[in-house]
C-alpha positions in Angstrom: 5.4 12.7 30.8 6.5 9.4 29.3 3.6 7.1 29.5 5.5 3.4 27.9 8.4 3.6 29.2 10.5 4.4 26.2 12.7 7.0 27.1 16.1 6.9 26.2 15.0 3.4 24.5 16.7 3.3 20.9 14.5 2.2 17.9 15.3 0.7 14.3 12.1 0.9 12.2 13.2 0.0 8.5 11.1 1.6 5.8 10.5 4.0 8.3 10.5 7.5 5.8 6.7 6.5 4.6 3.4 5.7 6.0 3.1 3.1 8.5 6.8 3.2 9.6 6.8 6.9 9.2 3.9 7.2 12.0 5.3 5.1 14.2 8.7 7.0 14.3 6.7 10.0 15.2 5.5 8.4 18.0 8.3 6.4 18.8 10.2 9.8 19.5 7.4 11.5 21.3 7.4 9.2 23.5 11.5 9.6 24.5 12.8 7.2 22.4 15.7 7.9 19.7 14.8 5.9 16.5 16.7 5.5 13.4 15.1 5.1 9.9 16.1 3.9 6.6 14.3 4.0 3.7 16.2 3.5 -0.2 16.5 7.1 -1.3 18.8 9.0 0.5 17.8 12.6 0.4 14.4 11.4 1.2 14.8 9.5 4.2 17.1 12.3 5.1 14.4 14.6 4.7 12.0 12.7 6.4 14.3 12.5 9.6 14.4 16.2 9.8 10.4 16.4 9.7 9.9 13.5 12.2 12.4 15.4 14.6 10.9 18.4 14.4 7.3 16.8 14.1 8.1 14.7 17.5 10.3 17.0 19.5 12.7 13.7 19.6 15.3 12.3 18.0 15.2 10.7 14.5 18.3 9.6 12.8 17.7 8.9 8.3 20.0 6.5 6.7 19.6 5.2 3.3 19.9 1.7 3.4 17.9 -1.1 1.3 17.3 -4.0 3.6 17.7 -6.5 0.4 21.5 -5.7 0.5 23.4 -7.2 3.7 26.0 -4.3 3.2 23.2 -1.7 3.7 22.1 -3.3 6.9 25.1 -3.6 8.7 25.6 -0.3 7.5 22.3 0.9 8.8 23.2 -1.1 12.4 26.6 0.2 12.8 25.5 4.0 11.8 22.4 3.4 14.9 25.3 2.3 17.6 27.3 4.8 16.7 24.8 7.4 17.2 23.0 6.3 20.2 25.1 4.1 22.3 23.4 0.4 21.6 19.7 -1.1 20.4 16.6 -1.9 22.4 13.7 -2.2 19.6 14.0 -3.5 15.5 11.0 -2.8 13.9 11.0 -4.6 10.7 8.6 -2.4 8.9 9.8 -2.6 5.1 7.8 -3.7 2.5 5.6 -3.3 -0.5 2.0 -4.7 -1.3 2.4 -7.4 -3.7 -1.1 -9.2 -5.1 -1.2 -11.6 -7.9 -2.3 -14.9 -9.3 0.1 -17.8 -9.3 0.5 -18.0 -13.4 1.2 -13.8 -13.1 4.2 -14.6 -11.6 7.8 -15.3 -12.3 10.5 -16.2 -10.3 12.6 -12.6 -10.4 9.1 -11.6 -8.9 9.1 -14.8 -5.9 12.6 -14.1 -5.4 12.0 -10.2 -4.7 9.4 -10.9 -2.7 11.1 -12.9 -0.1 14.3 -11.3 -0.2 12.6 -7.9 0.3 10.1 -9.3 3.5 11.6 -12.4 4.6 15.6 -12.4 4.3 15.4 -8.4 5.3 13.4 -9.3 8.5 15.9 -12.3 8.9 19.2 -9.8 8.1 17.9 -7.3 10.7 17.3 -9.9 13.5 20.9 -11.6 13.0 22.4 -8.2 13.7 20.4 -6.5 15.9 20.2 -9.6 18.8 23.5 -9.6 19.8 23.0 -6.2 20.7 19.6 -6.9 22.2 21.8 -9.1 24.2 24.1 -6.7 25.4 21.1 -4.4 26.8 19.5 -6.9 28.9 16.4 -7.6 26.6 14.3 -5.6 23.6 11.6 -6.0 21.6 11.3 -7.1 17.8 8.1 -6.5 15.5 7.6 -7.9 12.1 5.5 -6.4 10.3 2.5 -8.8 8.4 -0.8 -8.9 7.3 -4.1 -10.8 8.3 -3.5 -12.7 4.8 -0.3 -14.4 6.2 -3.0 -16.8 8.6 -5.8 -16.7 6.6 -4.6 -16.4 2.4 -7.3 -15.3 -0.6 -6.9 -16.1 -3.9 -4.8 -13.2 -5.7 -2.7 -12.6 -2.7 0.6 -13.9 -4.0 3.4 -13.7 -2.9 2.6 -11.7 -0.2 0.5 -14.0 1.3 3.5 -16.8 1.5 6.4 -14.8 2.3 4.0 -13.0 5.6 3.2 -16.7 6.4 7.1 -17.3 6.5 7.5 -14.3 8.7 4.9 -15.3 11.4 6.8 -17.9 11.7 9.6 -16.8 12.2 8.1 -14.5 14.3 7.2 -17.6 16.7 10.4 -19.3 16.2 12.4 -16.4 17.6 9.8 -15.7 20.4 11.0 -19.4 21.5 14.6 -19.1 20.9 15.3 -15.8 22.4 12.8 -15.8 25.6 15.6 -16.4 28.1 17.3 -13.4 26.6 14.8 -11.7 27.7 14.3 -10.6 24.0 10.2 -10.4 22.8 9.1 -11.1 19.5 5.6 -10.0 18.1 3.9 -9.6 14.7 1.3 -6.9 13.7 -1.1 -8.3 11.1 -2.2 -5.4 8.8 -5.5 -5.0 7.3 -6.7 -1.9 5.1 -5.1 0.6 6.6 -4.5 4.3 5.2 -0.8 4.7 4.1 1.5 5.6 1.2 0.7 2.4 -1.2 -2.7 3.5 -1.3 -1.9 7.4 -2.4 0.8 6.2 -5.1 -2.6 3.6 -6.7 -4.9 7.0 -6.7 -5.7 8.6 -10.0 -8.2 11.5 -11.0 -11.1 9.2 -11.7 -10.4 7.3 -8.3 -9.1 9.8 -5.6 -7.7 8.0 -2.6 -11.2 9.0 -0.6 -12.7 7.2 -3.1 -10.4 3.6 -2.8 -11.0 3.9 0.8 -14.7 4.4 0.8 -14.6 0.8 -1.7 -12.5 -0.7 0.9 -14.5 0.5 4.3 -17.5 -1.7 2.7 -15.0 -5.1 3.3 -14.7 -4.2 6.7 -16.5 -5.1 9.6 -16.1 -1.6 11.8 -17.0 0.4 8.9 -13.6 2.2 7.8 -10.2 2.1 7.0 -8.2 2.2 9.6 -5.3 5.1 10.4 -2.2 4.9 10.2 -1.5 6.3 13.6 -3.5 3.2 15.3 -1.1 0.6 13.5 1.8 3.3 15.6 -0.1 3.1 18.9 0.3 -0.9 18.6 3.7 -0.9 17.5 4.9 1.4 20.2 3.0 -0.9 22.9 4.9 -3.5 22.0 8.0 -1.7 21.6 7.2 -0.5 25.5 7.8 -2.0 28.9 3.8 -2.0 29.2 3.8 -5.2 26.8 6.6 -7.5 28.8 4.3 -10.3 29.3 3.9 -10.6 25.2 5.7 -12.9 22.8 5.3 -15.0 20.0 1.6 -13.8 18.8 1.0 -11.9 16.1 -1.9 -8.9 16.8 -4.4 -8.5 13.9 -5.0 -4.6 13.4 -7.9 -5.1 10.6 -11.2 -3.6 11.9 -12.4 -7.3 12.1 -11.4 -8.1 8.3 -9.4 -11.3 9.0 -11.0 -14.2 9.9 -8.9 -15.7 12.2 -7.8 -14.9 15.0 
């Protein structure tokens, strides 16, 4: 039984082979939907299609695509339609963790910053609300984090370029409400994903980094990876169609604002 409402929906979720995007496919496609991911190395995100498919029961579609390169997302539009018929949800999922200090930055390292988590999400939505359009309405989701509304020292320039993207988060939620079109952020906090097993070593296992972190938080632990899914896919679903323009903080309590 489909419980949200997505079956037959069809789902974007860039930088969907790893982590948070990977368990939100997963779900995504449990739940009826057919989703297509992209990640930047081919055989991988190729790979991880097949295990989501068979992970899900569903339907999960790999294409190597790098959301920096307008080429590779038109590609990565074009290659969904063709497969599944039109577009209902863009999850714009891709991105990495990047925390500095103002003077330890250069601008190669602004630039890549924004082109990866601003101008990606901004590429995705120009192409995929047309097609939103078509279908009567849909959903987008930006990914964030809780430091986009409330920034710390050493959090550049992920701190700015999330702050860019809830608002364009809001901006769109304005723009495309008589299309019927929703717009929503999700504002990460410590939650256990890829980024974190790549920055283990021997002397600090990833149990370890997350047992430092849980002591930040107010509930006591690191959150999963599968919660940050269960949000996405609510607001991916026809149970959330009364939601636009806010951005959801999924943080055990760790921002503090709202």
């Amino acid at each position: 039984m489909f419980k949200l409402g997505l079956e037959g929906k069809v789902a974007i979720i860039t930088g969907g082979s790893d982590g948070l995007g990977r368990a939100s496919a997963v779900l995504l496609a449990a739940e009826g939907a057919k989703v297509a991911i992209c990640g930047r190395r081919a055989a991988h995100v190729e790979q991880a299609a097949a295990d989501l498919s068979a992970a899900s029961g569903g339907t999960v579609l790999g294409i190597q695509a790098d959301v920096t390169r307008l080429a590779d997302c038109e590609r990565l539009v074009a290659s969904t339609v063709e497969a599944f018929g039109g577009l209902d949800i863009l999850v714009n999922n891709a991105g990495a963790s990047a925390a500095s200090r103002l003077q330890d930055l250069d601008d190669a390292a602004w630039q890549a910053d924004f082109d990866l988590k601003i101008m990606g999400a901004v590429r995705m939505c120009r192409l995929a609300i047309p097609l939103l359009r078509a279908r009567g309405g849909g959903s987008i989701i930006n990914a964030s984090i809780g430091g986009g509304k409330a920034p710390r020292a050493g959090q550049l320039p992920t701190s700015l370029s999330r702050a860019a993207g809830l608002n364009l988060t809001k901006s769109l939620s304005d723009e495309l409400a008589a299309d019927n079109i929703r717009v929503n952020a999700v504002c990460i906090g410590l939650l256990k994903s890829a980024q974190w097993d790549r920055r283990a070593t021997a002397d600090a296992p990833v149990e370890t980094l997350y047992a430092n972190m849980a002591s930040r938080i107010p509930l006591g632990r690191v959150g999963e990876a599968e919660e940050y899914a269960d949000l996405i896919a609510f607001l991916a679903s026809d149970r959330s169609t009364y939601i636009t323009g806010t951005a959801v903080n999924i943080d055990g309590g760790l921002c503090a604002t709202l």
